[in-house]
N, C-alpha and C positions, 0 to 999 in steps of 0.2 A: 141609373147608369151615370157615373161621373166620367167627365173626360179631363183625365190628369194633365196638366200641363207644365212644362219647364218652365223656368224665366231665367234670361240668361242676357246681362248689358240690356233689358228691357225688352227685347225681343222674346216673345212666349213658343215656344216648340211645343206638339204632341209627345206625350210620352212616347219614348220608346225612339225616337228621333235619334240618328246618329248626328252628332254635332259636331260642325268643323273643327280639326284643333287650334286655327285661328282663332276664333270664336272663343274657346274654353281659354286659349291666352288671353286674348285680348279683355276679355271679363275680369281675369283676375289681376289681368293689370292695370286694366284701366283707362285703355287705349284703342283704336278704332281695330278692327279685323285687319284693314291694309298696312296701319303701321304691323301689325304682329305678323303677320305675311314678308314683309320687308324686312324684320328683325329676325324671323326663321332663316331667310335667304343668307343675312349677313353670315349666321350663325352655320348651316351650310356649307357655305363657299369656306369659312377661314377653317374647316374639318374637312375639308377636303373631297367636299360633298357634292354634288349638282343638286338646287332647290329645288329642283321639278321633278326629276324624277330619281334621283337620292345615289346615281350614279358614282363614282368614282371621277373627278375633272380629269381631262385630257392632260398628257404630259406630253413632250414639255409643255407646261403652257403657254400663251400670248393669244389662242384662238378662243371667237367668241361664238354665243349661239348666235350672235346676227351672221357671223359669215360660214354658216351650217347650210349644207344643201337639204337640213331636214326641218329650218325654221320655214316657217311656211306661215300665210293670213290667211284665218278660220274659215274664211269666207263670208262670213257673217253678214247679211244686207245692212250695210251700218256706214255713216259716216267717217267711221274712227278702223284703224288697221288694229286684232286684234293678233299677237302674232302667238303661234303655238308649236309644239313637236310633232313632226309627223309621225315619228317614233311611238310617242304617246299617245298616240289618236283614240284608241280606245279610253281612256282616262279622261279626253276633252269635258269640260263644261259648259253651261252657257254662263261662267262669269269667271273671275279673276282668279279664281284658283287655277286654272290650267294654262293662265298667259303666262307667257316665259317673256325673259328683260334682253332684249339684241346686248347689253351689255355685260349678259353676266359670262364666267370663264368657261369655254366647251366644256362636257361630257368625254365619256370615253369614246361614243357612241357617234363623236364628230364627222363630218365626211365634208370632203372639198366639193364646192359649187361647180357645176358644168360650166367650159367658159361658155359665152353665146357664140364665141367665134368658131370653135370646134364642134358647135351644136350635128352640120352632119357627118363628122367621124366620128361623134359616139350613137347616130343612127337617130338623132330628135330630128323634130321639124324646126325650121328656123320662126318664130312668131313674125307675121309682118309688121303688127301693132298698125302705128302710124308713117311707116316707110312705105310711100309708094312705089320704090324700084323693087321692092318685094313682093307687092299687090296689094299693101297697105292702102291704109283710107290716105289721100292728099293733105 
């Protein structure tokens, strides 16, 4: 029994392995996965595309996924804020393919942030955090 395996930028796959299209760029280019991540997003956005999830950008433009009430941090127990789509949650990873950049141009898919001021007329709780006139920690 042989066990076939890929070789791909050095990195060896099982046969049969779907391989990232990163990966397959970045091999023939010659280049890390994250530069070929970063040059898909350029390629993307100037088509008129969202990287992440290949939407249609928000018109008019000037809005970003950082001021998106669906950019959200993964959660992940980590020192570093990993930020993703709530949108895309089934799609999430556990690595850089599913991080989305606060900087890139909305989706179609955009929706405005709750202010915290208006928190109870749209029916949230107000978080105390660290205010103690709210019951916060001092």
């Amino acid at each position: 029994m042989s066990d076939d395996r890929v070789v791909i930028n050095g990195y060896s796959f099982p046969a049969g392995t779907v391989i990232p299209p990163e990966v397959k760029t970045a091999a023939r280019m010659g280049i890390s996965a994250d530069a070929a991540r970063t040059l898909r997003a350029q390629i993307a956005i100037q088509t008129g595309r969202h990287p992440l999830n290949g939407k249609p950008l928000r018109e008019p433009r000037g809005k970003t996924c950082g001021s998106c009430a669906h950019c959200v941090d993964s959660g992940a127990r980590s020192h570093k804020t990993f930020w993703k789509c709530a949108i895309d949650r089934p799609n999430w990873t556990r690595g850089p393919g599913s991080d989305l950049r606060k900087k890139w141009p909305a989706c179609a898919s955009w929706a405005e942030r709750p202010d915290p001021g208006n928190a109870p007329a749209l029916g949230l709780q107000a978080d105390p955090g660290n205010a103690p006139e709210l019951g916060g920690r001092p």
